[in-house]
BALOBA-293648 format. One line per 3 residues: number of its first residue (from 0); for each residue y, x, z of C-alpha. Coordinates in steps of 0.1 Angstrom, whole numbers, plus 5000, padded with zeros to 4 digits. Layout:
REM BALOBA-293648
NUM> Y X Z | ...
***
This chain:
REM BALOBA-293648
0> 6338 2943 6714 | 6367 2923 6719 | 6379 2916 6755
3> 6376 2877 6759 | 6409 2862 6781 | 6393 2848 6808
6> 6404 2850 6848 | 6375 2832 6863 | 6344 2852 6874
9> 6313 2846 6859 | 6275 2853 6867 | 6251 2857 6831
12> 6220 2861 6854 | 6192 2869 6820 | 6155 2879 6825
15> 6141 2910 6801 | 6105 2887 6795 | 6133 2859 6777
18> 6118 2856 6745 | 6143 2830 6732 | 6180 2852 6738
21> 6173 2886 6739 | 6183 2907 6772 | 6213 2927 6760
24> 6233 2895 6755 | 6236 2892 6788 | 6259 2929 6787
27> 6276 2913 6758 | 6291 2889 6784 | 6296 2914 6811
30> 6318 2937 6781 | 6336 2906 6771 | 6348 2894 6800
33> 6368 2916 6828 | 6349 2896 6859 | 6314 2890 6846
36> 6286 2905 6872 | 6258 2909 6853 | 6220 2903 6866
39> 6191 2916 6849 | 6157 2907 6863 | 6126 2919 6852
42> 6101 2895 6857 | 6121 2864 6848 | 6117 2846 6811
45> 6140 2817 6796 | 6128 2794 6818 | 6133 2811 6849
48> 6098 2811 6850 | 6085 2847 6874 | 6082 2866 6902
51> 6122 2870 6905 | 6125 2833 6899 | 6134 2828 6935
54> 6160 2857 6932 | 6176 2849 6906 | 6182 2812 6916
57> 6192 2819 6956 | 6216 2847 6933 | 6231 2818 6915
60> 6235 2792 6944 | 6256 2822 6962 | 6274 2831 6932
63> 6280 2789 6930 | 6288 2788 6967 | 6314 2813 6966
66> 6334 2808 6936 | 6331 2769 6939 | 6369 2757 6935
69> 6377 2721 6936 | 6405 2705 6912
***
């Protein structure tokens, strides 16, 4: 996979019950770019519907909160 040319960080936060984009294209973005975290949660579908709904949303806000830059 080809390396995308991005310097930003990015966050692909993806639940394994999404039945609309399936899991592993959330590692397609972590391989793609150099400063992707990747978050995987279990019991989280496309809707961020799920017991890690909480998680993965108080996960985002931080990610959000710390990488924030204003123009």
């Amino acid at each position: 996979m080809r390396r995308l040319r991005c310097s930003s960080t990015a966050l692909a936060i993806q639940g394994e019950q999404d039945k609309v984009i399936d899991p592993s294209c959330a590692h397609n973005y972590g391989n793609a770019m150099a400063n992707c975290t990747v978050s995987l949660y279990t019991n989280l579908d496309h809707k961020f519907n799920g017991d890690d709904r909480m998680r993965a949303i108080g996960e985002a806000v931080a990610f959000l909160q710390t990488h924030h830059e204003v123009a």
